[in-house]
C-alpha positions as CSV (number, residue, x, y, z in Angstrom):
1,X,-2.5,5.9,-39.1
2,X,-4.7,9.0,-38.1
3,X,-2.9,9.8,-35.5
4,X,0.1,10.1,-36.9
5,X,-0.6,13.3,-38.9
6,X,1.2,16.2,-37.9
7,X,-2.1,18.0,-36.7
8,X,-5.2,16.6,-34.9
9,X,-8.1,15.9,-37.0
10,X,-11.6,17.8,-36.1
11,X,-14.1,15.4,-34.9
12,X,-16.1,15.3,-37.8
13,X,-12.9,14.3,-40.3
14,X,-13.0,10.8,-37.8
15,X,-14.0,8.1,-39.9
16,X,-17.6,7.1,-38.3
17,X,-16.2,3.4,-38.3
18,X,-13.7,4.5,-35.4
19,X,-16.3,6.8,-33.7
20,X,-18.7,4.8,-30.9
21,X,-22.1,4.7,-31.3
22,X,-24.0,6.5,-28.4
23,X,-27.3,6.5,-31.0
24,X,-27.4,3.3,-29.4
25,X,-28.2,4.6,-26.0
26,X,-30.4,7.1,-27.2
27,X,-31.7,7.5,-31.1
28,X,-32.1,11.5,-30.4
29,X,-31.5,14.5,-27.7
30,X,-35.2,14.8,-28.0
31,X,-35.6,11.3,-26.3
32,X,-32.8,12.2,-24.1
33,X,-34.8,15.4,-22.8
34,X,-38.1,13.1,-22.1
35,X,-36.2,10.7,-20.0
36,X,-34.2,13.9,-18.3
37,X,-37.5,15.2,-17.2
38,X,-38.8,11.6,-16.2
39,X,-35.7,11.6,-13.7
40,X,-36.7,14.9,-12.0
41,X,-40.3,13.6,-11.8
42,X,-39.1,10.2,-10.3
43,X,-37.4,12.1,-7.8
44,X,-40.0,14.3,-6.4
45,X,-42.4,11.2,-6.3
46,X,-39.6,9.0,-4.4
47,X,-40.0,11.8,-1.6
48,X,-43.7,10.0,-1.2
49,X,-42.2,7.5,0.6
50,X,-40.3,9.2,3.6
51,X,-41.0,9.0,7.0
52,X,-43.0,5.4,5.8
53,X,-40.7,2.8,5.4
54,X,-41.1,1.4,8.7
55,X,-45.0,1.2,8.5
56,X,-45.3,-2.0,6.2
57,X,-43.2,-4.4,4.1
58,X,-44.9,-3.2,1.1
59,X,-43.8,0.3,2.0
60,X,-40.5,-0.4,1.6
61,X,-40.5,-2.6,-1.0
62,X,-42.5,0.2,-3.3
63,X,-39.4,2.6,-2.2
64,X,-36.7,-0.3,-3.2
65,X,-38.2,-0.7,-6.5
66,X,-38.6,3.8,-6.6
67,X,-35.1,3.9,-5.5
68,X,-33.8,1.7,-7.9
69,X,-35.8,2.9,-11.1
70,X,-34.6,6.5,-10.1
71,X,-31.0,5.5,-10.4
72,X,-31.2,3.4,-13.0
73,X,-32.5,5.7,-15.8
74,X,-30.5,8.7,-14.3
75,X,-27.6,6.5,-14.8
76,X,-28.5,5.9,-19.1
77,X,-29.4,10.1,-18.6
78,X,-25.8,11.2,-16.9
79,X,-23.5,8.6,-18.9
80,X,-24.9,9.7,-22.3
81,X,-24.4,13.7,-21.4
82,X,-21.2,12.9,-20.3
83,X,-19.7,10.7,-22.6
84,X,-21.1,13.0,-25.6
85,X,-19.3,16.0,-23.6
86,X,-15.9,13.9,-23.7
87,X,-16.4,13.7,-27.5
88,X,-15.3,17.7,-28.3
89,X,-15.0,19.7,-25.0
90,X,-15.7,22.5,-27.9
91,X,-19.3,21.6,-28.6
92,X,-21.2,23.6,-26.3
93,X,-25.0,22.1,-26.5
94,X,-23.4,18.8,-25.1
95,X,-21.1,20.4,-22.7
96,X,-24.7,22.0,-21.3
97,X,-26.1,18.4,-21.3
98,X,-23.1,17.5,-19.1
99,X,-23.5,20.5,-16.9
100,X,-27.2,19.9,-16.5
101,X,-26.7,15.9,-15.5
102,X,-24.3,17.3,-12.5
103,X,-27.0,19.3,-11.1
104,X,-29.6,16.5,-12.0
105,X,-27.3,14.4,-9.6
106,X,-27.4,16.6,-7.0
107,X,-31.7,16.3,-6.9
108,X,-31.3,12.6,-7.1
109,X,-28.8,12.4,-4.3
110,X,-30.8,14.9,-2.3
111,X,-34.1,12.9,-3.2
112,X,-33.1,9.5,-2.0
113,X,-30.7,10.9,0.7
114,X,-33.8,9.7,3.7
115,X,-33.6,5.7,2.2
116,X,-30.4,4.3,4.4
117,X,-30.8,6.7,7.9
118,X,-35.0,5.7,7.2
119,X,-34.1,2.3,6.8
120,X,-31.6,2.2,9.7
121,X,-34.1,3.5,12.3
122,X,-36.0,0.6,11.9
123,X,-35.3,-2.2,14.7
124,X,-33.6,-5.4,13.6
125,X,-36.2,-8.0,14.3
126,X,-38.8,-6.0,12.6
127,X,-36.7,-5.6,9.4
128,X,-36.2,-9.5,9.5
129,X,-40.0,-10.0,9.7
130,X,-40.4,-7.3,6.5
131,X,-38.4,-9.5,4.4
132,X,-39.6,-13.3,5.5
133,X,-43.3,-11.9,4.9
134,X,-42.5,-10.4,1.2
135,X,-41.1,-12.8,-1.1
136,X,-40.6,-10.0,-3.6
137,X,-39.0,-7.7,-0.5
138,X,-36.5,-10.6,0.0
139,X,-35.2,-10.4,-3.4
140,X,-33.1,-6.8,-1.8
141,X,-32.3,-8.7,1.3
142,X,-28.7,-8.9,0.2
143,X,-28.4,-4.5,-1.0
144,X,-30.7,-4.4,2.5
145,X,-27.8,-6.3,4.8
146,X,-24.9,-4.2,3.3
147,X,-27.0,-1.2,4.4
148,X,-27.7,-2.3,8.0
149,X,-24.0,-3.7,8.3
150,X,-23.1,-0.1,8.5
151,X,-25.5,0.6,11.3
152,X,-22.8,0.1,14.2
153,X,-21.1,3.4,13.1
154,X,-23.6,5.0,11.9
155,X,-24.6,8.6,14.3
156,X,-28.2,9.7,15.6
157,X,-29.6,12.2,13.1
158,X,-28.4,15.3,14.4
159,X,-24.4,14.1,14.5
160,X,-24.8,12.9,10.8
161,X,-26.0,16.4,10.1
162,X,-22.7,17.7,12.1
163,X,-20.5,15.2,10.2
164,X,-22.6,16.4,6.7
165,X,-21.8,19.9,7.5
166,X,-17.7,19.1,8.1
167,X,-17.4,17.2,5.2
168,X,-16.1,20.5,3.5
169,X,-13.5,20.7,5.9
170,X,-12.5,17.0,5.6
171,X,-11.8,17.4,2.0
172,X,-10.2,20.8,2.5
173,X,-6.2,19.3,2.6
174,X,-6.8,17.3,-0.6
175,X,-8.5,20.1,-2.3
176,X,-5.8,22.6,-0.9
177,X,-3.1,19.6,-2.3
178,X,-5.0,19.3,-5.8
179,X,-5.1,23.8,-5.7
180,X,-1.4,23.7,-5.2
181,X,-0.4,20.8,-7.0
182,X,-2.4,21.6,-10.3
183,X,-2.2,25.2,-10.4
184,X,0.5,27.3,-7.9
185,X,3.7,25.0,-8.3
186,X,5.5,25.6,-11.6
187,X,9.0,23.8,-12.7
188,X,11.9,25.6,-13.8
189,X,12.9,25.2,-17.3
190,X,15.2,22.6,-18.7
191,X,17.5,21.5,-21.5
192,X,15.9,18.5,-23.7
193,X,17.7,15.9,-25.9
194,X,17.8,18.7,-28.5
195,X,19.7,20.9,-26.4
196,X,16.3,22.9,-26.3
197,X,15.0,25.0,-23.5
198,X,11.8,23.4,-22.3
199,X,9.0,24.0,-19.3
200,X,9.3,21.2,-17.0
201,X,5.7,20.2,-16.3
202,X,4.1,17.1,-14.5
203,X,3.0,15.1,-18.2
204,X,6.6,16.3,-19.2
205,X,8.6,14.8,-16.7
206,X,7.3,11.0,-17.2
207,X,8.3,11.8,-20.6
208,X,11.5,12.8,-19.6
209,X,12.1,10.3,-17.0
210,X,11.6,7.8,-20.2
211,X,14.7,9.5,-22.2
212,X,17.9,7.7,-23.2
213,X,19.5,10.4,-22.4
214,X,20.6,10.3,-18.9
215,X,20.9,13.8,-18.9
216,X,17.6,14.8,-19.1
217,X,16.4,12.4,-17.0
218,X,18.7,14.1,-14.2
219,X,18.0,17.4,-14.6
220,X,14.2,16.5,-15.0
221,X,14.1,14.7,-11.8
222,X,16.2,17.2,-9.4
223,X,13.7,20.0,-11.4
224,X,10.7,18.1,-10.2
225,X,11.7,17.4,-6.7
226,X,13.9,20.8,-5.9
227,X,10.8,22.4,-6.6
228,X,8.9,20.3,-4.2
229,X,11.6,20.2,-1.5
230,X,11.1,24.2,-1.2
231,X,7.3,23.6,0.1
232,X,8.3,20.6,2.0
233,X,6.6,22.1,5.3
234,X,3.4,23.2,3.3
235,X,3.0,19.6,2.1
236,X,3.7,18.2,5.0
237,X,1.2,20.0,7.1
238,X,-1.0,19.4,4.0
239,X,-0.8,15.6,4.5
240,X,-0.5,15.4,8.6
241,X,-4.1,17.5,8.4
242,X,-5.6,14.7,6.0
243,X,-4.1,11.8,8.1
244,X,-5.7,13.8,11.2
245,X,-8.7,14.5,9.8
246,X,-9.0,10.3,9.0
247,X,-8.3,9.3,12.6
248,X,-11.1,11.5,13.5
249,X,-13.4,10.4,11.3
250,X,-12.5,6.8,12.5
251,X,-12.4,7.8,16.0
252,X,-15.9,9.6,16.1
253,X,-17.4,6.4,14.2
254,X,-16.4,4.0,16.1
255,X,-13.9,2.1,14.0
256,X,-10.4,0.9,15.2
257,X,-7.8,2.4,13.2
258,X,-8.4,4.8,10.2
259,X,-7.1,1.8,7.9
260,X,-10.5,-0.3,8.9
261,X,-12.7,2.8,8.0
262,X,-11.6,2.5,4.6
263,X,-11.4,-1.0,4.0
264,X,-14.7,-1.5,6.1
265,X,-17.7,-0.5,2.3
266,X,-15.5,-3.9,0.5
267,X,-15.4,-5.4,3.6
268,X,-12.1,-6.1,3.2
269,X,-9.9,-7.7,6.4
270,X,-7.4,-5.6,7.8
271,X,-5.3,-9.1,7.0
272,X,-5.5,-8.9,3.5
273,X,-3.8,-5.2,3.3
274,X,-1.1,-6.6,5.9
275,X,-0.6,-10.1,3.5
276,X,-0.1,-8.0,0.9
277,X,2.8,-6.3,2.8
278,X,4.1,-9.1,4.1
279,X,4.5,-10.9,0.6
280,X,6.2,-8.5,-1.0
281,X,8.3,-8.2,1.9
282,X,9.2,-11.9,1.4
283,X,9.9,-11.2,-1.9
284,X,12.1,-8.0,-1.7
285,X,15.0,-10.3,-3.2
286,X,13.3,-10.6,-6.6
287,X,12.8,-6.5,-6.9
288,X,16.4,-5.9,-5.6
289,X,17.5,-8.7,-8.6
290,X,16.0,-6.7,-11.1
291,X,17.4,-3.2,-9.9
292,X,20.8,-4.9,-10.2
293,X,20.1,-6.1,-13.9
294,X,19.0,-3.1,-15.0
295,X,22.1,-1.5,-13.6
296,X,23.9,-4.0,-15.8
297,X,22.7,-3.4,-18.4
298,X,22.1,-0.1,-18.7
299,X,25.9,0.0,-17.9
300,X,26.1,2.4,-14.8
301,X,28.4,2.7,-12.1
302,X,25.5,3.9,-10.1
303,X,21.7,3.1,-10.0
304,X,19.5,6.4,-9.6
305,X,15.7,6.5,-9.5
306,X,15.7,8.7,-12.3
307,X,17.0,5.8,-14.1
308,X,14.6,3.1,-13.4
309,X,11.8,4.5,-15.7
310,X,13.8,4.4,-19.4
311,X,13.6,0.8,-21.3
312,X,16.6,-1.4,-20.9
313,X,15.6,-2.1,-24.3
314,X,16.8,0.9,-26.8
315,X,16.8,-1.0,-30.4
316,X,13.5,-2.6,-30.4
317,X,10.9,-0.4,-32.0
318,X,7.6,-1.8,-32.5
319,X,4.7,0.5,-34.5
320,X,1.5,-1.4,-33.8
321,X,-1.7,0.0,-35.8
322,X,-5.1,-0.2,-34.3
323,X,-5.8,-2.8,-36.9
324,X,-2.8,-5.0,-35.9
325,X,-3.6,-4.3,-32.2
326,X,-7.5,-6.0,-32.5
327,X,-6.1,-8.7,-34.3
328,X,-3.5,-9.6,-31.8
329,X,-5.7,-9.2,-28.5
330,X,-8.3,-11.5,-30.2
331,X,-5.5,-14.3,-30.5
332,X,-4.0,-13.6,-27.1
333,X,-6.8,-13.7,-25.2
334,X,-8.6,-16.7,-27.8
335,X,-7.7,-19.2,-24.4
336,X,-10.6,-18.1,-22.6
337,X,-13.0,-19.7,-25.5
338,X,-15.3,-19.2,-28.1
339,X,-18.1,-17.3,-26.3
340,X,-15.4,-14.9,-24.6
341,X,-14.2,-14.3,-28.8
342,X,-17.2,-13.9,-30.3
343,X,-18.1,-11.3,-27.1
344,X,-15.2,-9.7,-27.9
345,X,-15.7,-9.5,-31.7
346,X,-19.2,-7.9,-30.9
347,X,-17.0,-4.9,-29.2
348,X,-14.5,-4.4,-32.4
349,X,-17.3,-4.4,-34.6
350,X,-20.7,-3.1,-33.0
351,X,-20.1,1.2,-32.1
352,X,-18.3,0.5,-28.6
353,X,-15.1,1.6,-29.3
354,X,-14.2,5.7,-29.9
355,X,-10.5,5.3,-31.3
356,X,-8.4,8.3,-32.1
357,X,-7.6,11.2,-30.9
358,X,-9.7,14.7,-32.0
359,X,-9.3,18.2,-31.1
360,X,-11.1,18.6,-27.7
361,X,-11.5,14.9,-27.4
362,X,-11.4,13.8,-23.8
363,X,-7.3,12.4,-22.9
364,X,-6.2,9.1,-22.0
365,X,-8.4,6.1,-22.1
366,X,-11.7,4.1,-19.8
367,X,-14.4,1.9,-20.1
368,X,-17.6,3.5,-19.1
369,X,-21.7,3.0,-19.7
370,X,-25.1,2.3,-18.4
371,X,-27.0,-1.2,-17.3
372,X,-29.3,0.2,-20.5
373,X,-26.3,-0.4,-22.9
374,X,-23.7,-2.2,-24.3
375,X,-20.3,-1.4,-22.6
376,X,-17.9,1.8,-24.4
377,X,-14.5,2.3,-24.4
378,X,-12.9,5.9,-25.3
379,X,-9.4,5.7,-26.3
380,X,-6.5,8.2,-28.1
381,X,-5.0,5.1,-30.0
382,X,-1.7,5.5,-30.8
383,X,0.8,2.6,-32.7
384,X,2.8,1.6,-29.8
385,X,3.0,-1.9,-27.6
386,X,1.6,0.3,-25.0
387,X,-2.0,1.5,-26.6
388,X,-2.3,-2.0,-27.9
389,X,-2.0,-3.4,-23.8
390,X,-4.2,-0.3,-23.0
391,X,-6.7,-1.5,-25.8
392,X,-6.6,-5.4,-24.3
393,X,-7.0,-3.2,-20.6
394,X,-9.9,-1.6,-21.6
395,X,-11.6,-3.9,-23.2
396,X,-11.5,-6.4,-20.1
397,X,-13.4,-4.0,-17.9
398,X,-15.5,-3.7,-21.2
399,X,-16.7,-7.0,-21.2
400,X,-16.6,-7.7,-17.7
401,X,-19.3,-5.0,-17.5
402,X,-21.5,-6.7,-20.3
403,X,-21.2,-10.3,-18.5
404,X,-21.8,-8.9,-15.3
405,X,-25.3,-6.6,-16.5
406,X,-26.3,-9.6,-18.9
407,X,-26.4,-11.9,-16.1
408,X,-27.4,-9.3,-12.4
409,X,-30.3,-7.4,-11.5
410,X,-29.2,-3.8,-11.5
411,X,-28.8,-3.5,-8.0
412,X,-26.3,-6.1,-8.3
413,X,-24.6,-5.8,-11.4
414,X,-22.0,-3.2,-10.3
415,X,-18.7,-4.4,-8.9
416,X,-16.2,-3.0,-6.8
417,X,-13.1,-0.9,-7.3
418,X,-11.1,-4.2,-5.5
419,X,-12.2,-6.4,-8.4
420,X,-12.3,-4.3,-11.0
421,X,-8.8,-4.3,-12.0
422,X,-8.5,-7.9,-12.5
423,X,-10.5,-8.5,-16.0
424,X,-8.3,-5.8,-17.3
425,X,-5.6,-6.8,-16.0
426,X,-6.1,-10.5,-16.9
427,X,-6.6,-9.6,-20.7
428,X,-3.0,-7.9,-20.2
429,X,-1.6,-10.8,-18.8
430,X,-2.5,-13.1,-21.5
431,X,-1.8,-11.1,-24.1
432,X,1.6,-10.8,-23.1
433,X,1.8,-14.4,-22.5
434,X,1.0,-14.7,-26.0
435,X,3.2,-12.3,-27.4
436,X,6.3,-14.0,-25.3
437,X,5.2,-17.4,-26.6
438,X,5.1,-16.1,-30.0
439,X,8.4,-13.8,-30.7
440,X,11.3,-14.7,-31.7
441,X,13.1,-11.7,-32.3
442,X,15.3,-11.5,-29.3
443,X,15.6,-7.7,-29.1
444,X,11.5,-7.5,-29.3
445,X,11.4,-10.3,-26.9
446,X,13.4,-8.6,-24.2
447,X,11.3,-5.9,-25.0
448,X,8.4,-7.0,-23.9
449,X,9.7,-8.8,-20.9
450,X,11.3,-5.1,-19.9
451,X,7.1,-3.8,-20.2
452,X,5.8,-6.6,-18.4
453,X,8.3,-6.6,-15.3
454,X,8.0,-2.3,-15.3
455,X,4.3,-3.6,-14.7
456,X,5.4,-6.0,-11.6
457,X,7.3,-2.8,-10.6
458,X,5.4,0.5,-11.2
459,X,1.9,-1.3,-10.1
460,X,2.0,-4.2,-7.0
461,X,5.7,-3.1,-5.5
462,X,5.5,0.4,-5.9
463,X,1.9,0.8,-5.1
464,X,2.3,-2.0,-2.2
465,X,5.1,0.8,-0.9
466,X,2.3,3.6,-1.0
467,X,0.1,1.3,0.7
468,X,3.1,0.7,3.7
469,X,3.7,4.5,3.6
470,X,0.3,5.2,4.4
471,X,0.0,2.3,7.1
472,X,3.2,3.6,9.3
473,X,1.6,7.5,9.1
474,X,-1.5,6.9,10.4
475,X,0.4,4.2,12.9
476,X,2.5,6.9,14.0
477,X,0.0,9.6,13.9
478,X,-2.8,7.3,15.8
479,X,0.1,6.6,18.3
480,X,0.3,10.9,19.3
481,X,3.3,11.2,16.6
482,X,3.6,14.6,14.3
483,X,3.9,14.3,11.3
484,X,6.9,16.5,10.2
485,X,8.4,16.7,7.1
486,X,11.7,15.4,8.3
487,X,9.4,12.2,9.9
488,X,7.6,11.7,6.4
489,X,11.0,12.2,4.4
490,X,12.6,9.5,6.8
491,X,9.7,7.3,6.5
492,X,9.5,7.5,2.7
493,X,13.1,6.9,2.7
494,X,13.3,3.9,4.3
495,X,11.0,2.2,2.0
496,X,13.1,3.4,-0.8
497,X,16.1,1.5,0.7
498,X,14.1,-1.1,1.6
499,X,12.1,-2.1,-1.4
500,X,14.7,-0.8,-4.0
501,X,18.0,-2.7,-2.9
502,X,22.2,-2.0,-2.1
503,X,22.0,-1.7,-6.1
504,X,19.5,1.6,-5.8
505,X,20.9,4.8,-5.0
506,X,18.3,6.9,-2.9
507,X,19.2,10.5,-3.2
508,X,17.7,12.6,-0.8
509,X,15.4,14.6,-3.1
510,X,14.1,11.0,-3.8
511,X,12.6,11.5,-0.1
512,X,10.5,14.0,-1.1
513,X,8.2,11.7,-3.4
514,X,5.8,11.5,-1.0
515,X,5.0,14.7,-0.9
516,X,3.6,15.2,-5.0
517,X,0.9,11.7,-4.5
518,X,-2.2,12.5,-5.1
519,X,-3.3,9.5,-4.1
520,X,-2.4,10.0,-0.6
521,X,-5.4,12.5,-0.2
522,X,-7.6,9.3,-1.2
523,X,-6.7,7.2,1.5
524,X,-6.0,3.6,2.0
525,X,-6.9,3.4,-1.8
526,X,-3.6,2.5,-4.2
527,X,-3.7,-1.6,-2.4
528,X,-6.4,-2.4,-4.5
529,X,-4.0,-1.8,-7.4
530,X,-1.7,-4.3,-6.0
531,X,-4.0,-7.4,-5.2
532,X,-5.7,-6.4,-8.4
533,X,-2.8,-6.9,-10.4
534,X,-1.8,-10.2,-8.4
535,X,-5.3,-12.0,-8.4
536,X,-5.3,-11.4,-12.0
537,X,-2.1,-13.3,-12.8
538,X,-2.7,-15.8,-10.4
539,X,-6.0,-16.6,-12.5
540,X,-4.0,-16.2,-16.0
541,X,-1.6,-18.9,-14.0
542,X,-4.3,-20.9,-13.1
543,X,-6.1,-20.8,-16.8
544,X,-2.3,-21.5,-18.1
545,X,-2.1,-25.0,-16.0
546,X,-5.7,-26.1,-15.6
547,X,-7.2,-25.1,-18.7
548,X,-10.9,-25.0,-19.2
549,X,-11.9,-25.6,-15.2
550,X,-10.1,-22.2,-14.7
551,X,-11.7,-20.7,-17.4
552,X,-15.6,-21.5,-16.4
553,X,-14.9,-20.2,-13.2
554,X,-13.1,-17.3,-14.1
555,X,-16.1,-16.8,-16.5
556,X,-18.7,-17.1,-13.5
557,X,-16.7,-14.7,-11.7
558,X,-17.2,-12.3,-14.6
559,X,-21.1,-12.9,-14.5
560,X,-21.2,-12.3,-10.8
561,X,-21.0,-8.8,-10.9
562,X,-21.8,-7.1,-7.0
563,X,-23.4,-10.2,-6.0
564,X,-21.4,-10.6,-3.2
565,X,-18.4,-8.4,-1.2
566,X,-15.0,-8.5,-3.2
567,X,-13.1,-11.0,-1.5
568,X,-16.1,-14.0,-1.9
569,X,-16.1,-12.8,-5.7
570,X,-12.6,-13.3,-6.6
571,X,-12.9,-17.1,-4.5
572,X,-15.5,-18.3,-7.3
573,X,-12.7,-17.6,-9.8
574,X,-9.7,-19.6,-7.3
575,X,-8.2,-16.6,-5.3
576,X,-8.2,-16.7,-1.9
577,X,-7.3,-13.0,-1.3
578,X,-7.3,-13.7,3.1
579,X,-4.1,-15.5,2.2
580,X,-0.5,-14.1,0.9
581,X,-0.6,-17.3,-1.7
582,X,-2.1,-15.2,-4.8
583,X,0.3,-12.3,-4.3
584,X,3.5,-15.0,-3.8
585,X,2.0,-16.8,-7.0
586,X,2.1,-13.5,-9.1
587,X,5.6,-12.9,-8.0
588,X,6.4,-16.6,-9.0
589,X,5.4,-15.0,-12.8
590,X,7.4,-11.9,-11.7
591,X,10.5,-13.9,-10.7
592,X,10.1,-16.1,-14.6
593,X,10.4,-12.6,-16.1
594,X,13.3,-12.1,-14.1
595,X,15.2,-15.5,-15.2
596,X,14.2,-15.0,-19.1
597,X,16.2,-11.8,-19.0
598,X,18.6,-12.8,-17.3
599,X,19.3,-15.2,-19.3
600,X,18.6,-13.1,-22.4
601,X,21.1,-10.4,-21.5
602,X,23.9,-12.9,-21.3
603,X,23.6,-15.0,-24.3
């Protein structure tokens, strides 16, 4: 109950059994330091090696093995500085380790920066022969091929330099976005439920968003986007210049469309992005259903955005200590066996978990660490349902990490972004299931379904919308269209209508949305929430109706780390992401949500 005091404790008045143990990585600052120095010197030495890999196989297998060596113990160096650093932003000598590990990264980068353009220049047959002559070359045959797959858009030397030296410039509209965004816009004040005049800010206005009081929800949301609306041309010149500076980018490397520049590092089809599209397309009805009950039963005459984020759910009121929370993950997620448990056990108990909040502590919550240790997780627990989901989150990536370094050579043990949402997400899934299966209170049950189907909602339709939104821009923009704000605000509009329903009124500052999405400035990225989300309840489907089968091969997914490209990954574990059928099967769980409450709400 730390956190419910009524001010936030120093770190040193944290009990050390809710603290993480980063001793484990390194026993003392003075071994840090040695290794720190060992990084620089492995860097200078990997320099040995340019302008020679294309001599002999042995050549470049000595600068594979370099290579990997350097990143590897930078990686224990950097995570250590900078998880101490998120400990107490106050504590200056670790706040200096921090700041030292980002320059340290800059020497690696620049260090290893002749490996891929090296490797590149060497012709195809002769690379073949390196690796068929070296057994122990063959072993990076695999990290080798993901290099040379890239070689088709790849530049000669002195374009790369051109394109490294307008890479400033190609940030510059997200960094102008994040400037203006971040800093420059400011909200007009507000009444809250108090009557109280308050600052509308960004964290504020989810808050607010979330009130019973329909009131503030209103006057929060025509704050946020009246406020937006005024720099509508700003923003939208802001996100025409990013979408123009990705077509060039394309263009100049020889890829097709923007869209396949992006998905081209995971490998990803262009098919699965449009699958996803098309399912959710096909199940617009299901989305529309729920808008209408929640209309119901919040008892409007009309349906507003700014009322879809409040619970439909205002009685139940569930406190949830960190205590109860471990307990109850461990039994929801008990199905996936004995080793997965005791695993799991080993995080509670063993220094991986940093728990409450502290004065200069790092915000919100992640899973993080090196190949050299045991997984962490940083949270600012809290006793609500959601910290205890956000706990069950976490620890999925964490022990997706530890299966997935236990089990891969470093070079492979890292996965992707497109699969890395789905362990998480999985442990959610069946921890829900569990908690369905197992309450009877009907006010906490309806609850809970309210939570889960916000998830459907906030995370694979709405983020499947971004993921339209961006596809139609660039279409239009790669087809000689400007981007206006009036074209944006009619495009974003649209998609409103479309995915929200007759029920769903979509007022025009609602048009504006577009305009305060960060994301948007990372292109082509907010899918992979989507078919994250999806495969990971198709496989808590799957683990539901085949039982152990599921379970091992959901386990050796797990193990596989980045083996292989995303896509043949999630296949070991039963999802075939090159067709709509995981996606439609997740909304099959969705639509189930949908039918309990119905049914709930009109007993």
């Amino acid at each position: 109950m730390l956190n419910n005091s009524a001010s936030i404790p120093k770190r040193n008045e944290i009990p050390e059994q809710f603290k993480w143990k980063l001793e484990h990585i390194y026993e003392s600052n003075e071994l840090w330091e040695k290794d720190f120095a060992q990084v620089k010197d492995l860097a200078v030495k990997l320099g040995d090696f340019k302008d020679k890999l294309g001599l002999s196989a042995d050549n470049l297998l000595k600068c594979m093995d370099a290579s990997a060596a350097l990143s590897r113990l930078f990686e224990k160096v950097y995570v250590y500085a900078q998880m101490r650093s998120h400990e107490d932003s106050a504590n200056g000598y670790y706040q200096g380790l921090a700041d030292r590990t980002e320059s340290l990264a800059v020497d690696v980068s620049s260090a290893s920066s002749f490996i891929v353009p090296e490797l590149l220049s060497i012709p195809d047959d002769k690379l073949i022969a390196f690796i068929e002559s070296n057994e122990k070359l063959a072993f990076y045959k695999k990290y080798i091929d993901v290099i040379v797959r890239t070689k088709p858009h790849v530049l000669s030397a002195s374009e790369e330099q051109i394109m490294a030296m307008s890479g400033e410039m190609a940030n510059a509209p997200g960094n102008i976005f994040s400037m203006l965004n971040n800093a420059d816009i400011k909200f007009p004040t507000i009444r809250d439920e108090k009557g109280q005049d308050v600052e509308l800010t960004k964290g504020r206005f989810i808050q607010m968003m979330e009130s019973t009081d329909r009131r503030v929800r209103k006057d929060a949301f025509e704050a946020m986007y009246t406020t937006y609306k005024k720099q509508r041309n700003t923003l939208a010149a802001l996100l025409n210049s990013q979408v123009k500076s990705n077509i060039f980018n394309a263009k100049i490397r020889k890829y097709s469309s923007a869209r396949e520049s992006y998905l081209f590092p995971d490998n990803v089809p262009e098919a699965v992005y449009d699958n996803l599209i098309k399912a959710m397309h096909d199940n617009m009805h299901l989305m529309h259903r729920y808008m209408k009950l929640r209309k119901e039963v919040l008892g409007l005459d009309e349906l507003h955005m700014y009322d879809v984020y409040t619970t439909m759910v205002k009685e139940a009121k569930m406190d949830i200590s960190f205590e109860e929370a471990v307990e109850t993950v461990k039994k929801g997620v008990a199905v996936l066996g004995e080793k997965y448990s005791k695993d799991l056990e080993q995080g509670f108990t063993s220094g991986w978990i940093d728990v409450y909040e502290n004065e200069g502590k790092r915000s919100g919550a992640y899973s993080w660490g090196c190949y050299d240790s045991h997984p962490y997780v940083l949270l600012n627990h809290s006793d609500t349902v959601n910290n205890m989901f956000t706990l069950a989150h976490e620890m999925g990536h964490a022990l997706h990490s530890f299966y997935s370094d236990a089990n891969q050579p470093y070079i492979y043990a890292q996965y992707k972004i497109f699969v890395a949402e789905v362990a998480s997400t999985l442990n959610e899934a069946l921890l829900m299931q569990y908690m369905l299966k197992n309450t009877t209170d009907k006010t906490k049950k309806m609850y809970l379904l309210n939570y889960y189907m916000e998830q459907f909602r906030t995370t694979v339709y709405r983020q499947t919308m971004f993921a339209e939104f961006e596809k139609i821009i660039h279409g239009k923009a790669e087809a000689g269209e400007s981007l206006t704000a009036d074209v944006l605000c009619q495009v974003y509009h649209d998609l409103n209508v479309k995915y929200y329903g007759p029920d769903m009124v979509v007022d025009e500052l609602l048009d504006m949305e577009w305009s305060r999405i960060p994301h948007f400035y990372t292109s082509f990225y907010v899918y992979k929430y989507a078919t994250g989300f999806s495969a990971a309840t198709a496989i808590a489907h799957k683990i539901t109706a085949e039982g152990q089968s599921a379970i091992d091969k959901y386990l050796e997914f797990l193990q596989s780390g980045g083996s292989d490209y995303p896509i043949e990954l999630l296949k070991i574990a039963g999802v075939d992401m090159m067709t709509p059928d995981p996606v439609n099967n997740a909304l099959k769980v969705f639509e189930d949500l949908l039918n309990q409450m119905e049914e709930l709400v009109r007993e």
